[in-house]
C-alpha positions as CSV (number, residue, x, y, z in Angstrom):
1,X,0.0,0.0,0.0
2,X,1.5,3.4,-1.1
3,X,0.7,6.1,1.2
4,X,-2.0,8.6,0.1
5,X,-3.0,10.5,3.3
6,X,-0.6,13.4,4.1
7,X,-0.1,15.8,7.0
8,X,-2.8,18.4,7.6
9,X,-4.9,15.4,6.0
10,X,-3.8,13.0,8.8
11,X,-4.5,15.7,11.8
12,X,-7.8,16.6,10.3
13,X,-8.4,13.4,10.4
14,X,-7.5,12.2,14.2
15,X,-9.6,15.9,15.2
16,X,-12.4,14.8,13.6
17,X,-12.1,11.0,14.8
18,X,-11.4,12.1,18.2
19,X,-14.5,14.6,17.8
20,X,-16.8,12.0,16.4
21,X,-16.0,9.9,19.4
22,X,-16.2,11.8,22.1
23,X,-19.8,12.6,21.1
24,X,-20.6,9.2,21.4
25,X,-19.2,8.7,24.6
26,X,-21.2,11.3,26.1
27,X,-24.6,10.1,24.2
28,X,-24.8,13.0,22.4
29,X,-24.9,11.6,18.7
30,X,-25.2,8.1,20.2
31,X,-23.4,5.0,19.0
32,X,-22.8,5.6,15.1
33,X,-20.1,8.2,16.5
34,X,-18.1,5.6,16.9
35,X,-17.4,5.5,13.2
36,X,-14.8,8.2,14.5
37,X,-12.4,5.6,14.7
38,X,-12.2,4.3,11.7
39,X,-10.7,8.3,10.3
40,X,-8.1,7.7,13.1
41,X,-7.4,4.5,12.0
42,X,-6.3,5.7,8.0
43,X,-4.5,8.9,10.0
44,X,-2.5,6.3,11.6
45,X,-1.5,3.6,8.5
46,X,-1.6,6.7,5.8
47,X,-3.8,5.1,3.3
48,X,-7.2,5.8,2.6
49,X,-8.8,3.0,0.6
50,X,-11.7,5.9,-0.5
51,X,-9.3,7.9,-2.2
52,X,-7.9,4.6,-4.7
53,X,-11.0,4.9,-7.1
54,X,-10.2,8.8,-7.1
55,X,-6.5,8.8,-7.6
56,X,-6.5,11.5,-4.7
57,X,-3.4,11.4,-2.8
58,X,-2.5,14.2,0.2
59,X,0.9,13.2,0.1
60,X,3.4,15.5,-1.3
61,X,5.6,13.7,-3.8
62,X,9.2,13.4,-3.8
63,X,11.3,15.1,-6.9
């Protein structure tokens, strides 16, 4: 897997997870919140399997 999530990608991406979950945890979108970690979870590996079909990559490429 090449990585295709870069850097203000990946901490946009842990805010929002961490967001999302918190929510949850205090009942206030109840449990689909918890779909928070799976944004965390392609911050952490750097690959977004939603971006393959789009050919989107956040990365910045090396010369």
């Amino acid at each position: 897997m090449k990585p295709n999530v870069g850097g203000w990608d990946r901490i946009a991406r842990v805010v929002v997870g961490l967001l999302l979950i918190g929510l949850a945890a205090t009942g206030t979108v109840g449990a689909w919140g918890y779909i928070g970690i799976v944004p965390i979870v392609t911050a952490a590996i750097g690959w977004c399997p939603a971006y393959l079909p789009f050919g989107i990559s956040t990365c910045k490429t090396k010369d």
